[in-house]
Backbone as numpy.savetxt, mean C-alpha at the origin, in Angstrom:
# Nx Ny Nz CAx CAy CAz Cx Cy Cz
8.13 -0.61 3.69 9.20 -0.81 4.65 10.30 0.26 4.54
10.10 0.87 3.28 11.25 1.93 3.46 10.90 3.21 4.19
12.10 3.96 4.56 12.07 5.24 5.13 11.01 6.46 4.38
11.18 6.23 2.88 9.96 6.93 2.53 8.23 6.25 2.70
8.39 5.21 3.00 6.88 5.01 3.10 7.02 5.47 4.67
7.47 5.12 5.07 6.64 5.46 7.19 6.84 7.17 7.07
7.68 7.92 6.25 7.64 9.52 6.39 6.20 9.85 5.86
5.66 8.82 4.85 4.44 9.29 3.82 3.56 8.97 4.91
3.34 8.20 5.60 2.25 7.33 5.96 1.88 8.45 7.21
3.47 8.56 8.51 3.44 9.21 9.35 2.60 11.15 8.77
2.79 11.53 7.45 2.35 12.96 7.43 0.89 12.77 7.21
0.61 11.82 5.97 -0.78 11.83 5.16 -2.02 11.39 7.09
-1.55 10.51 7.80 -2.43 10.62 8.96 -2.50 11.91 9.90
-1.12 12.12 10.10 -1.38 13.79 10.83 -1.87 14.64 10.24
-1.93 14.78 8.97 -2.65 16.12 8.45 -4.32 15.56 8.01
-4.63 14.46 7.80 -6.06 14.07 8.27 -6.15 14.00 9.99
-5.89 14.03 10.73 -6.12 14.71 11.95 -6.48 15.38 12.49
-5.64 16.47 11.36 -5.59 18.06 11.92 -6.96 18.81 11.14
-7.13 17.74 10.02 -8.12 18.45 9.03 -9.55 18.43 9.77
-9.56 16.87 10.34 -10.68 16.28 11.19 -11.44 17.31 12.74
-9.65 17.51 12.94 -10.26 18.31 14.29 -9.75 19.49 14.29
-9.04 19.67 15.67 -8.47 21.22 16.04 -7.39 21.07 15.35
-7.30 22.67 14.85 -5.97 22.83 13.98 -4.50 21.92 14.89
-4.69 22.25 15.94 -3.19 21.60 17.17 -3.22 20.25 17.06
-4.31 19.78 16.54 -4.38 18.34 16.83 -3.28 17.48 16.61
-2.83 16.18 16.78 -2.33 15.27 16.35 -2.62 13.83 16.41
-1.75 12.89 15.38 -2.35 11.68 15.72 -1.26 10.96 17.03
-1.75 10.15 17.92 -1.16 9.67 18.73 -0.72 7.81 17.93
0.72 8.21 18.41 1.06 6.86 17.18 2.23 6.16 18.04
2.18 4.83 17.27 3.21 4.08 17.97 4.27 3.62 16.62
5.17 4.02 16.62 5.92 3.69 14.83 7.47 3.20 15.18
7.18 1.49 14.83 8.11 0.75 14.73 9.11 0.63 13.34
9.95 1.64 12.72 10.47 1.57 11.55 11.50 0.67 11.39
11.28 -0.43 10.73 11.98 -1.54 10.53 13.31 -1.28 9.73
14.55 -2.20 9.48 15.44 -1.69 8.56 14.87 -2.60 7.00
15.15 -1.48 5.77 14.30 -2.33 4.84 15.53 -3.46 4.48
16.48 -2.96 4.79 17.72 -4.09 4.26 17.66 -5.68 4.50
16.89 -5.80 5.81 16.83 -7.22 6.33 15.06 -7.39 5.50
14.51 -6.81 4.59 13.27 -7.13 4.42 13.48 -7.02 2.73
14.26 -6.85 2.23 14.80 -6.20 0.78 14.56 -7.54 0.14
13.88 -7.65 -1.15 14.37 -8.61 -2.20 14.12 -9.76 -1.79
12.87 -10.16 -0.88 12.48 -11.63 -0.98 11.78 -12.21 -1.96
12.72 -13.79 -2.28 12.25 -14.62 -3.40 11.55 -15.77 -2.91
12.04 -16.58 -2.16 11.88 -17.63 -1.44 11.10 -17.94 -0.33
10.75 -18.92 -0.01 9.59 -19.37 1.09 10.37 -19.18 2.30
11.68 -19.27 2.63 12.20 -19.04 3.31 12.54 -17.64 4.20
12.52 -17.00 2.91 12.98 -15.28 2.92 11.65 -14.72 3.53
9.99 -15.37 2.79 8.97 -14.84 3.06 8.93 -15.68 4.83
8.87 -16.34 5.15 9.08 -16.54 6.50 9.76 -15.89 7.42
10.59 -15.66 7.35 11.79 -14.60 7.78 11.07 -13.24 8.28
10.20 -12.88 6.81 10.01 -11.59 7.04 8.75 -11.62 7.78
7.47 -13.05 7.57 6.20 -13.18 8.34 6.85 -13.28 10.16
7.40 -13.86 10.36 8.55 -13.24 11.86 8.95 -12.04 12.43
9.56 -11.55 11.52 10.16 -10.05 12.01 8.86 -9.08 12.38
7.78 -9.25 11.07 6.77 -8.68 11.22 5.81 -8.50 12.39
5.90 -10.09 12.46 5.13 -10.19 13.86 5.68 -10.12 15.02
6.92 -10.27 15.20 7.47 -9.50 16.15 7.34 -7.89 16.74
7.71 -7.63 15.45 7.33 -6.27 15.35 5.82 -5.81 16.14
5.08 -6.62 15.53 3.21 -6.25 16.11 2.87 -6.66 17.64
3.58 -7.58 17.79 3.34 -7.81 19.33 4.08 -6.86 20.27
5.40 -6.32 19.55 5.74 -5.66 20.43 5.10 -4.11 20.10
4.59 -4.08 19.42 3.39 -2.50 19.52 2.46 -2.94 20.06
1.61 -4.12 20.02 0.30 -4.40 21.18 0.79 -4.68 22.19
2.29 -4.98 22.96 2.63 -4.58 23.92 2.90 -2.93 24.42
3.15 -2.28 23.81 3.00 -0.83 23.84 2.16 -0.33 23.89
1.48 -0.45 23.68 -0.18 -0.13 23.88 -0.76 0.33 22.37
-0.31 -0.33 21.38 -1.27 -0.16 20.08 -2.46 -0.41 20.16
-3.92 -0.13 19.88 -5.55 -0.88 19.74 -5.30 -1.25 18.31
-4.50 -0.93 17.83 -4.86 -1.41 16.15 -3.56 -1.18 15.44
-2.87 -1.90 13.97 -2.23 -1.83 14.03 -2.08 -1.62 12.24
-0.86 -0.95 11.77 -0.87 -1.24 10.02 0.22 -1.48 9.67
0.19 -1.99 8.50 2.05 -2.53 7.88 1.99 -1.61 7.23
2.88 -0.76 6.92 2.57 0.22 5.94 3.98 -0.28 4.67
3.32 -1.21 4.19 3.32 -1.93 2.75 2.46 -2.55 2.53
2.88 -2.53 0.96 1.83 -3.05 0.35 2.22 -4.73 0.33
3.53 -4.65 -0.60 3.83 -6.13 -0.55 3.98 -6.74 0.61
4.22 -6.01 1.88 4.20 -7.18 3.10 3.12 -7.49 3.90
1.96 -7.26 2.70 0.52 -7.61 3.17 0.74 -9.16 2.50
1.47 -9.73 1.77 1.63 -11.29 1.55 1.50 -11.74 3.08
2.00 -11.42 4.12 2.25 -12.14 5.30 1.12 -11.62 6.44
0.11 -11.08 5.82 -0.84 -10.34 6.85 -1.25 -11.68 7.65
-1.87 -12.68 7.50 -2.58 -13.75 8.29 -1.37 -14.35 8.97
-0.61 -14.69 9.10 0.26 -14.75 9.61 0.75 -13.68 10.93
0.70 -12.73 10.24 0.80 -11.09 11.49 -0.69 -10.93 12.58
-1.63 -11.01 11.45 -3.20 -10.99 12.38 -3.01 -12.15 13.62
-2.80 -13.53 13.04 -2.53 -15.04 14.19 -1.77 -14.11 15.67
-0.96 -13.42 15.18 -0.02 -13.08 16.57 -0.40 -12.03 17.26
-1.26 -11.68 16.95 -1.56 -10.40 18.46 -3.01 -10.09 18.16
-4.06 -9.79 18.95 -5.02 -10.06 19.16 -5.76 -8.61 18.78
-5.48 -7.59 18.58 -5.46 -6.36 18.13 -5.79 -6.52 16.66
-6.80 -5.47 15.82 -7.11 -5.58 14.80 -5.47 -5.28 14.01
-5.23 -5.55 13.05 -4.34 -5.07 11.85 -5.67 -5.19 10.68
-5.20 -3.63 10.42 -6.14 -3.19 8.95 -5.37 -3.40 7.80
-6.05 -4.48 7.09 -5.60 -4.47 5.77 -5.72 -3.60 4.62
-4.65 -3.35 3.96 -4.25 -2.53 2.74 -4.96 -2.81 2.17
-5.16 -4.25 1.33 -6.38 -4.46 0.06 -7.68 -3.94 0.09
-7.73 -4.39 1.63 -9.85 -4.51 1.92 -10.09 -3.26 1.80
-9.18 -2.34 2.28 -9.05 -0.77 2.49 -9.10 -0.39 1.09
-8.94 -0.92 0.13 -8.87 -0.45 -1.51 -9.82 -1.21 -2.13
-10.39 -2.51 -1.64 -11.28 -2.69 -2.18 -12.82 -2.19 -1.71
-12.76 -1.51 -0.47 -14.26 -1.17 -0.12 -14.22 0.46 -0.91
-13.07 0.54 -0.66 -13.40 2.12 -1.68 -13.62 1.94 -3.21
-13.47 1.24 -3.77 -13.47 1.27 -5.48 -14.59 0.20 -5.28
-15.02 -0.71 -4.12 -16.68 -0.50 -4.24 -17.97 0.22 -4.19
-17.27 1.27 -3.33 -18.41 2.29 -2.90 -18.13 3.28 -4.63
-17.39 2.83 -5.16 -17.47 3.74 -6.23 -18.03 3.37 -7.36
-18.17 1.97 -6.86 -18.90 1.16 -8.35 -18.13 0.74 -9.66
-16.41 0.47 -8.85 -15.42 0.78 -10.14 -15.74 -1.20 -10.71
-15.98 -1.64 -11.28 -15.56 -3.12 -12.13 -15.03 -3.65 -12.85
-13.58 -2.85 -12.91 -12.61 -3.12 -14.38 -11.37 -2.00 -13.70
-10.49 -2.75 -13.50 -8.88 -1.69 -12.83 -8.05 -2.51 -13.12
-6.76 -1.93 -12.90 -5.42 -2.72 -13.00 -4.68 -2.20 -12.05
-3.91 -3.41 -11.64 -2.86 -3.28 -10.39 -1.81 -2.83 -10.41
-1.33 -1.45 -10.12 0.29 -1.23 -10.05 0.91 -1.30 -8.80
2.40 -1.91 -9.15 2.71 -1.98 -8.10 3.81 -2.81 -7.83
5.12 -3.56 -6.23 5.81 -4.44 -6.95 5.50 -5.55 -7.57
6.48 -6.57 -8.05 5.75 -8.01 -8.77 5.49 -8.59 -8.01
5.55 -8.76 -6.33 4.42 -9.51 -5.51 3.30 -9.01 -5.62
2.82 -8.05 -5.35 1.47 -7.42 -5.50 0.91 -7.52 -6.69
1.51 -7.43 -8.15 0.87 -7.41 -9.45 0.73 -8.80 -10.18
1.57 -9.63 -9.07 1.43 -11.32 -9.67 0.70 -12.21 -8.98
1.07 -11.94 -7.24 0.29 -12.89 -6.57 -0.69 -12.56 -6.01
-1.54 -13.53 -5.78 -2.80 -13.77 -5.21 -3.53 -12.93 -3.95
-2.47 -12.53 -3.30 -2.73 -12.46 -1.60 -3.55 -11.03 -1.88
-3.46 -10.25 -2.91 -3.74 -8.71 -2.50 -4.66 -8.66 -3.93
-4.99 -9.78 -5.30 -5.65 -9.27 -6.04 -7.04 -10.23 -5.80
-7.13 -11.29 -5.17 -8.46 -12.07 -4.53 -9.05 -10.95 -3.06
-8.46 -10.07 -2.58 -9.15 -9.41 -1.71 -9.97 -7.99 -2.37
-9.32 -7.45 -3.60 -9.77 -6.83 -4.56 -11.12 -7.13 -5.36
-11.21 -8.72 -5.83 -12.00 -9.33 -6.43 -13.25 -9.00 -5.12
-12.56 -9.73 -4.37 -13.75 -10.35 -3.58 -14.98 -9.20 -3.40
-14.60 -7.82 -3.69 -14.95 -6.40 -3.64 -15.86 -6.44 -4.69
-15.67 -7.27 -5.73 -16.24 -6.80 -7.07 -15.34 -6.56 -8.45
-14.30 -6.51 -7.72 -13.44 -5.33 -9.26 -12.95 -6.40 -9.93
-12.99 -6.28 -11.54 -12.28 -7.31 -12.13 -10.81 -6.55 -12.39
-9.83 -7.58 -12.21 -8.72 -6.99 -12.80 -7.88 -7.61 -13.90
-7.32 -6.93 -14.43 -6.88 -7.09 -15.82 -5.13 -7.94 -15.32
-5.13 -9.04 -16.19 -4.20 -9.50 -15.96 -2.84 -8.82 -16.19
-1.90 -8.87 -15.52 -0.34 -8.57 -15.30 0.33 -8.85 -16.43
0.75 -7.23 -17.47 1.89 -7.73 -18.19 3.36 -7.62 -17.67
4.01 -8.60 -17.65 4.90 -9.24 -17.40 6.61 -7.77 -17.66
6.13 -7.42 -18.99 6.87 -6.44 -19.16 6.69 -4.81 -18.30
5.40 -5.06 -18.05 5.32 -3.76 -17.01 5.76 -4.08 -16.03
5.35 -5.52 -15.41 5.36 -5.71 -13.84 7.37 -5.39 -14.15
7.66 -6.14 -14.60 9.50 -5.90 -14.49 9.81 -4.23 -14.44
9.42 -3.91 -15.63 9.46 -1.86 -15.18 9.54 -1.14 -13.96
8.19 -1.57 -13.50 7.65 -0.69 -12.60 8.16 -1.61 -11.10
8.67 -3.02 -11.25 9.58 -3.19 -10.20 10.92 -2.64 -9.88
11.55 -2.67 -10.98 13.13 -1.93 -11.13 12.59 -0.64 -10.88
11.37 0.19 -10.84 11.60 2.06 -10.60 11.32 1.68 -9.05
10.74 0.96 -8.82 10.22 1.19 -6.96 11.40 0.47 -6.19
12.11 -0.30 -6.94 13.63 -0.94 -5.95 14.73 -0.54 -6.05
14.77 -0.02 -7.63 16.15 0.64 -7.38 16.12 1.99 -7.91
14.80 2.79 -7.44 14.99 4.27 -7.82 14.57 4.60 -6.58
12.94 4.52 -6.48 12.29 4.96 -5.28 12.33 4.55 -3.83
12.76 3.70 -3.57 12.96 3.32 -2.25 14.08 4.01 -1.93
14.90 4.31 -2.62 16.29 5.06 -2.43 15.98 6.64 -2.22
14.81 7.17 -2.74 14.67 8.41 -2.60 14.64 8.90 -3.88
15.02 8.06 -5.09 15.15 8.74 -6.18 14.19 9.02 -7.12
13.82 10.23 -7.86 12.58 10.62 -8.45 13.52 11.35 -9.69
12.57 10.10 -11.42 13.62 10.83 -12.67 12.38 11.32 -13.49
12.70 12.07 -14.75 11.28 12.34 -15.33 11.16 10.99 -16.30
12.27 9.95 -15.78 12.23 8.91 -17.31 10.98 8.19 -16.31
11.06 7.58 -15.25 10.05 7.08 -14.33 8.48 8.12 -14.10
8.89 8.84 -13.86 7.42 9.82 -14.32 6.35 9.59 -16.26
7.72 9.33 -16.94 7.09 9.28 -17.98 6.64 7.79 -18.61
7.34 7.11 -17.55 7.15 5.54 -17.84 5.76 5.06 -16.82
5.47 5.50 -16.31 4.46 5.18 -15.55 3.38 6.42 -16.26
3.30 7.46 -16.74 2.40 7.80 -17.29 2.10 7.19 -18.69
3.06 6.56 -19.31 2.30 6.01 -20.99 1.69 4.64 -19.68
2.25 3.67 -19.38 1.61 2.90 -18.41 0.30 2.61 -18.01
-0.09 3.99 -17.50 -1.19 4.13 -16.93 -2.37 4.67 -18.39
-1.93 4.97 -19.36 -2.42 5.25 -20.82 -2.79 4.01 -21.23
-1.84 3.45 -21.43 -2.18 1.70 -21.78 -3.29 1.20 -21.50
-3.44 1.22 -19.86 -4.44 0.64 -19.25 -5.44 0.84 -19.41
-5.82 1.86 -19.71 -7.14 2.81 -19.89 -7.58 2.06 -21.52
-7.06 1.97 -22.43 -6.83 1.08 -23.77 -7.15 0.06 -23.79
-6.72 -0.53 -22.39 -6.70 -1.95 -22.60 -7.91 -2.47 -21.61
-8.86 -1.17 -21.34 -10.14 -1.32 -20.81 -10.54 -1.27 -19.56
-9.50 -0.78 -18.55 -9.41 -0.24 -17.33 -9.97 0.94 -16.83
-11.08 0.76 -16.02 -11.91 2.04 -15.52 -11.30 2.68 -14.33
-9.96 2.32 -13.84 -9.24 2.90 -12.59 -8.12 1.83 -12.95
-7.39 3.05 -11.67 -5.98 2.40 -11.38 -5.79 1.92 -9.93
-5.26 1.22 -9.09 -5.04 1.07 -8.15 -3.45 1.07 -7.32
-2.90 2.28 -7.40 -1.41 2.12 -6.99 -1.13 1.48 -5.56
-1.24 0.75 -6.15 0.09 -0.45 -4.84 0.77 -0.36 -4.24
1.50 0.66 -4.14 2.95 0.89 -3.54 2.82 2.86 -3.26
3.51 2.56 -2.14 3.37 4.05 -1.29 4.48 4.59 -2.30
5.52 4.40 -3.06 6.37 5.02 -3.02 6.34 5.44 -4.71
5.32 4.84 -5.06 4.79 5.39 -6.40 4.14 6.42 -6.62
3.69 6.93 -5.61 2.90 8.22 -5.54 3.89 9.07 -5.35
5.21 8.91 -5.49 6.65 10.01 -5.49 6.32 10.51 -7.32
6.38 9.38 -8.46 5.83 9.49 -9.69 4.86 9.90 -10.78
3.74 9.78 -9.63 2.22 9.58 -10.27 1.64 10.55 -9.76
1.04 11.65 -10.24 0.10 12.67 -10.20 -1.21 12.01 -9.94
-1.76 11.63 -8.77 -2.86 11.08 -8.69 -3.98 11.70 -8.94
-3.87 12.76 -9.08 -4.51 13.74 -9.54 -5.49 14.28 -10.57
-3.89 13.88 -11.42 -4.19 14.54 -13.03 -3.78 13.37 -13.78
-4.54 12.51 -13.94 -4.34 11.41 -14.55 -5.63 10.83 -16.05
-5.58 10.09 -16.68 -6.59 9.79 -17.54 -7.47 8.53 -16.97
-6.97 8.01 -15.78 -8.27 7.00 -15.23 -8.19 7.68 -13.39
-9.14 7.45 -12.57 -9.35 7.25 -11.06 -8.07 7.02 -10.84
-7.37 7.70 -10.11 -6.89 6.44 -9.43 -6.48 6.58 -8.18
-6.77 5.04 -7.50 -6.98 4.83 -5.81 -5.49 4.60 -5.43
-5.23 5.50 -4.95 -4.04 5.33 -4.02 -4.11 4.81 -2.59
-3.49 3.56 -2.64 -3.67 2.64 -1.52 -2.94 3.30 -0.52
-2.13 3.77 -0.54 -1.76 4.57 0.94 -2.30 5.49 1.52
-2.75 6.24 0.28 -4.18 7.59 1.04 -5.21 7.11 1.60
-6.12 5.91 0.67 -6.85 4.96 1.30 -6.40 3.89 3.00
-5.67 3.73 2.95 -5.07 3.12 4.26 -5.13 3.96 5.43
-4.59 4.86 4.78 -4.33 6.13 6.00 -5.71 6.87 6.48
-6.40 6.72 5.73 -8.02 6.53 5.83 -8.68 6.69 6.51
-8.41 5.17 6.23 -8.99 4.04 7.37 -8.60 4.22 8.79
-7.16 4.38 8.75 -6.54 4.28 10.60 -6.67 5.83 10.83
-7.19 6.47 10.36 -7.60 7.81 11.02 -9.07 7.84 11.31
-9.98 7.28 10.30 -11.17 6.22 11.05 -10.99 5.62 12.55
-10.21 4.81 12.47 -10.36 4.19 13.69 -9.36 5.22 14.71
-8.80 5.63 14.52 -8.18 6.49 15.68 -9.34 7.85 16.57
-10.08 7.81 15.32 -11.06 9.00 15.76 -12.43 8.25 16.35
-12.13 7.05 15.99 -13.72 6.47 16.26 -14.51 6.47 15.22
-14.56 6.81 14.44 -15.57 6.84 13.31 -15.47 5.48 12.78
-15.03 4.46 13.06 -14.90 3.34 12.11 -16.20 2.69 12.06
């Protein structure tokens, strides 16, 4: 929901576009950027309602615009995806399935989830993972708090330190230790941190993976 995820989301599809076709190419897009302030810091069933609303507001009024398909580009506000799918009749591609068909086609069976503490605690995004195959390693409690405080009150802000670079690389060391054959980053705005690159396990970046997908379906190839 923040300004850096729709800048990430909006480049990583245009330049698979351009890669796909003619250098001039572009993607033809419809981009509703929400304010993250009214979406910031939900605890409550209430708050998550709030935001399963806005959301779908949001989607109907792009399948009124003429969207064929549609993406949240978050991770955590895939908690409210069935809720968003119920309201407009247009596919919405999910983030998980999108990470779990890739780390199936790879044969991965052992990862861990980074990402905020909705995504690394609840259900909604690590049973669509499973359902793929992958086992995942349960949530320590002391990471999930870490790596929530760098994505809420560093990275969403824009801010990039080497203490967060270096805290997410012993992190991702751990995991590998603690018997993890990949990583799965959760959050678009972690890849500001993480060398996906040059790392000591795989790891699937759910926003590259997402962006994927809807360049799949924009081209037809789906």
């Amino acid at each position: 929901m923040s300004w850096i995820a729709t800048r990430t989301y909006y480049e990583n599809i245009n330049r698979l576009v351009q890669q796909r076709g003619p250098q001039t190419a572009s993607a033809p897009l419809l981009i509703e950027s929400l304010s993250f302030e009214d979406l910031y810091n939900l605890s409550d069933a209430d708050d998550w309602d709030r935001a399963a609303s806005t959301i779908s507001a949001s989607a109907k009024r792009l399948e009124q615009a003429g969207a064929g398909a549609i993406i949240i580009c978050a991770n955590s506000m895939h908690r409210v995806y069935d809720a968003v799918q119920e309201q407009v009749s247009v596919p919405v591609i999910n983030i998980a399935d999108c990470v779990g068909e890739a780390m199936e086609e790879k044969g991965v069976k052992s990862a861990a989830l980074i990402g905020t503490r909705t995504v690394m605690t609840e259900s909604f995004y690590r049973r669509r993972l499973v359902a793929h195959g992958v086992d995942l390693l349960p949530p320590d409690m002391d990471v999930v708090e870490m790596v929530d405080s760098i994505i809420y009150k560093e990275l969403v802000l824009g801010r990039v330190t080497r203490d967060a670079e270096r805290a997410l690389r012993t992190i991702i060391t751990r995991k590998e230790q603690d018997g993890a054959d990949a990583i799965v980053l959760a959050c678009t705005e972690l890849e500001m941190v993480v060398d996906v690159k040059a790392n000591v396990l795989p790891i699937f970046d759910s926003t590259r993976i997402h962006c994927e997908k809807a360049t799949d379906w924009l081209l037809g190839s789906d």
